[in-house]
KOLVO-52899 format. One line per 8 residues: number of its first residue (from 1); their letters; for each residue x, y, z of N, C-alpha, C. Coordinates in steps of 0.001 Angstrom, whole numbers, padded with zeros to 6 digits. Each point is the difference from the previous one (the first is absolute). Layout:
N
NUM> A> X/Y/Z/X/Y/Z/X/Y/Z ~ ...
***
This chain:
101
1> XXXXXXXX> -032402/001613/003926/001288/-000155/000665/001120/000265/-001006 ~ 001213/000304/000446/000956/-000114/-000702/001157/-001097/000064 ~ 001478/000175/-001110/000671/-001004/000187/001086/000807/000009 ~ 001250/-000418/000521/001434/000135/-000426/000569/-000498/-000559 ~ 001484/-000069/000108/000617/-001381/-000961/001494/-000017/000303 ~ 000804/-000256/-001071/001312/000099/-000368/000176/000447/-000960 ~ 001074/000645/-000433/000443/000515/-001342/000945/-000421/-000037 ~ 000697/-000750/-001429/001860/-000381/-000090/000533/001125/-000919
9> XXXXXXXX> 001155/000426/000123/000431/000904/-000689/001388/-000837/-000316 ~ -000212/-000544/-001909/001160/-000506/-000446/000841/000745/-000957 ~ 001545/000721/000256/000690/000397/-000962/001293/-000655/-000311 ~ -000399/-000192/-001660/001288/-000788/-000641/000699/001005/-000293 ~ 001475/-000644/-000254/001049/001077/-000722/000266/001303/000710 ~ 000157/-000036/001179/000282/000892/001295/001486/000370/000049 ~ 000640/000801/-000436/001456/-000155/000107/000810/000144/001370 ~ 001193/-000428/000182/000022/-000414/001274/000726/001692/000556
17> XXXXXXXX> 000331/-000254/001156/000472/000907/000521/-000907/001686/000240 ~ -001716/-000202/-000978/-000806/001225/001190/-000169/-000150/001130 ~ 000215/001202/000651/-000331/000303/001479/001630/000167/000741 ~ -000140/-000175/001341/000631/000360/000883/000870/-001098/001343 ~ 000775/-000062/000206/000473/-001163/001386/000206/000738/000971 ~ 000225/001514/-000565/000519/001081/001100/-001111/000735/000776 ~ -000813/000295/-001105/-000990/001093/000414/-001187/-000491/-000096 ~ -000468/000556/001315/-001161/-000735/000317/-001178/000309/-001138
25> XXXXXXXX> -000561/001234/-000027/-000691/000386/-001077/000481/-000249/-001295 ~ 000866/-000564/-000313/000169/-000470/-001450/000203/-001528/-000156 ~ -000459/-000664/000584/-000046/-001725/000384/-001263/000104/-001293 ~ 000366/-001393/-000153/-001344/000148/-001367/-001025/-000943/000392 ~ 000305/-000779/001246/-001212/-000253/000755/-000877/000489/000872 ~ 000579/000951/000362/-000280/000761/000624/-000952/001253/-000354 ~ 000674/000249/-001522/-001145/001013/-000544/-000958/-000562/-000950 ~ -000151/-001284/-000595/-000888/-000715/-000249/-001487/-000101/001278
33> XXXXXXXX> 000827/-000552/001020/-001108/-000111/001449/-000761/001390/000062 ~ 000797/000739/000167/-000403/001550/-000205/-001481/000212/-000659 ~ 000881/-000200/-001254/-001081/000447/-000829/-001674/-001392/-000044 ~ 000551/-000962/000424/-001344/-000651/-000354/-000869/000298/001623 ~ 000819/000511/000754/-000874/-000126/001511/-000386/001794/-000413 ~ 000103/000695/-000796/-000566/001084/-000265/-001024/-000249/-000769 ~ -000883/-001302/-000312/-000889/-000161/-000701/-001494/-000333/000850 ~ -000978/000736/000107/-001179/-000260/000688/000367/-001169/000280
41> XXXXXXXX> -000772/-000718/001628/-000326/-000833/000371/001103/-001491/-000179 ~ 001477/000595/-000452/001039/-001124/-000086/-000010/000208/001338 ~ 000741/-001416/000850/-000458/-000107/001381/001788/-000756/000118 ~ 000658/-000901/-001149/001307/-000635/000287/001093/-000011/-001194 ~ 000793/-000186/-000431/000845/-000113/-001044/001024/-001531/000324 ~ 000075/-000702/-000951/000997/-000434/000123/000347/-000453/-001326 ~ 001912/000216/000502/000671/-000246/-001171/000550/-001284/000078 ~ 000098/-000963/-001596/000258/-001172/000188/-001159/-001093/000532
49> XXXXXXXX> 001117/-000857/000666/-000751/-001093/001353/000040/000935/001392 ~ -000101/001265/000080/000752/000437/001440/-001167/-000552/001040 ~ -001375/000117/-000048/-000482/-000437/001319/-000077/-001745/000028 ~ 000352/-000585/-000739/000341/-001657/000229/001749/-000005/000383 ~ 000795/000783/-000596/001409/000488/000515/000086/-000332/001350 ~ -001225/001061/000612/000548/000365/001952/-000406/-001780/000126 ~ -000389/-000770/-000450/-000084/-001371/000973/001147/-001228/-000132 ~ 000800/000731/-000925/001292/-001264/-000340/000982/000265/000477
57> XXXXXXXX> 001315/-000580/000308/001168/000619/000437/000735/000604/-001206 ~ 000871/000291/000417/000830/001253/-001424/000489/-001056/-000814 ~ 000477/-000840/000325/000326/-001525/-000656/-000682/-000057/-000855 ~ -001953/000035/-000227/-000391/-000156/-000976/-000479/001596/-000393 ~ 000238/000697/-000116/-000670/001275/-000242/000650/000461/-001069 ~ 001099/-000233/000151/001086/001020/-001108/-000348/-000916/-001468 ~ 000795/001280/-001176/-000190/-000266/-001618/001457/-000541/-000095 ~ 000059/-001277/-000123/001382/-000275/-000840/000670/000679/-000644
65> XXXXXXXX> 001268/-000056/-000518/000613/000712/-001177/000830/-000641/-000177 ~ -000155/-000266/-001567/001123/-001132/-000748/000175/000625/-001300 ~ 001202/-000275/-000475/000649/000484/-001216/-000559/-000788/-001269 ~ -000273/000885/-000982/-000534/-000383/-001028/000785/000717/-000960 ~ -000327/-000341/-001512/001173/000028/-001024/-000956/001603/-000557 ~ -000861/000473/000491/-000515/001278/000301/000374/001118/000949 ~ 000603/-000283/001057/000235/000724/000984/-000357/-000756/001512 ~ -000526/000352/001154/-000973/-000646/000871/-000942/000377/000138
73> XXXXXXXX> -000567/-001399/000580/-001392/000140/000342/-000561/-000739/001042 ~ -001198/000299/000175/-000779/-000604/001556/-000471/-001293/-000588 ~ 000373/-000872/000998/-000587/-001506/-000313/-002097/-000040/000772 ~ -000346/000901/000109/-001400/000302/000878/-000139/001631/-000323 ~ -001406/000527/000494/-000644/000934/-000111/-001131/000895/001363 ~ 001130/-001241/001000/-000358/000555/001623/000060/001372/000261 ~ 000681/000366/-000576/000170/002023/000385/-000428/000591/-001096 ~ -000736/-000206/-000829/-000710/000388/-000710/000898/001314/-001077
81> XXXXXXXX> 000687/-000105/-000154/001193/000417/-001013/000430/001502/000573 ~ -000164/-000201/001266/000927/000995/000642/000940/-000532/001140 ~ 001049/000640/000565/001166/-000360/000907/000784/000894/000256 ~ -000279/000442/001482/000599/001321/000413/-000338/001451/-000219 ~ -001316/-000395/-000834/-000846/001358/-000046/000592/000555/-001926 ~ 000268/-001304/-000576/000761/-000052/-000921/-001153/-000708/-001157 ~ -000063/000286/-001236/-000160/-001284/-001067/000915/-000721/-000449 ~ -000147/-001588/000391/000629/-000869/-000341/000012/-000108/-001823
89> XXXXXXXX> -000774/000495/-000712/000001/-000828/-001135/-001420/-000896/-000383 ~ -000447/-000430/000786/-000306/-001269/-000166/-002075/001052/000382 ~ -000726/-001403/-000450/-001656/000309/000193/000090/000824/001513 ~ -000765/001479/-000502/-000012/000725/001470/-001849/-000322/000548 ~ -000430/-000803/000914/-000899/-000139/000675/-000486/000438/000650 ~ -001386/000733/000368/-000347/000780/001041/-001359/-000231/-000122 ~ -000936/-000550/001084/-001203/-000299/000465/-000231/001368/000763 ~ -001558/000117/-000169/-000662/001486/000736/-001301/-000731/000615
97> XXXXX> -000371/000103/001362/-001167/-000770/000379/-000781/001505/000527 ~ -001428/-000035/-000308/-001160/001002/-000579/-000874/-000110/001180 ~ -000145/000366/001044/-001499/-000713/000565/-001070/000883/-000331 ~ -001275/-000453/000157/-001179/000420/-000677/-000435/001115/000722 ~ -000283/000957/-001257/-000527/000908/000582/-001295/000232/-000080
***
């Protein structure tokens, strides 16, 4: 028999502002998803918390932002260091689920 799994994909030191808010093909979640659902037998992507996301209200979903003697930053890591098809800055997160082939 076989197995599948999960994969996490963690990048530090992401500078903010790759990708797109305008254009669809240049969203950087968007071409992340892309590219990992172009991988044999990836079956879902998600960035962040997004499939625990769809069950909360927006109340709890969103990344804080508070001023720091750095610049700002997200008080959480719910959107997984993107926003608006944007890099926030901050840990970019992306899970790839595999089923067995």
């Amino acid at each position: 028999d076989t197995l599948g799994g999960v994969v996490e994909v963690l990048a530090y030191g992401v500078p903010v502002g790759l990708g797109s808010h305008v254009h669809w093909d240049r969203r950087l979640d968007a071409r992340l998803a892309a590219a990992l659902m172009g991988i044999q037998a990836i079956k879902g992507v998600e960035v962040g918390d997004g499939f625990e996301l769809a069950r909360v209200p927006g109340s709890q979903a969103h990344d804080e932002i508070v001023p720091t003697a750095e610049g700002v930053r997200r008080t959480s890591g719910r959107s997984g260091g993107t926003e608006g098809g944007l890099s926030t800055g901050e840990l970019l997160r992306v899970r790839a689920a595999m089923k067995p082939i």
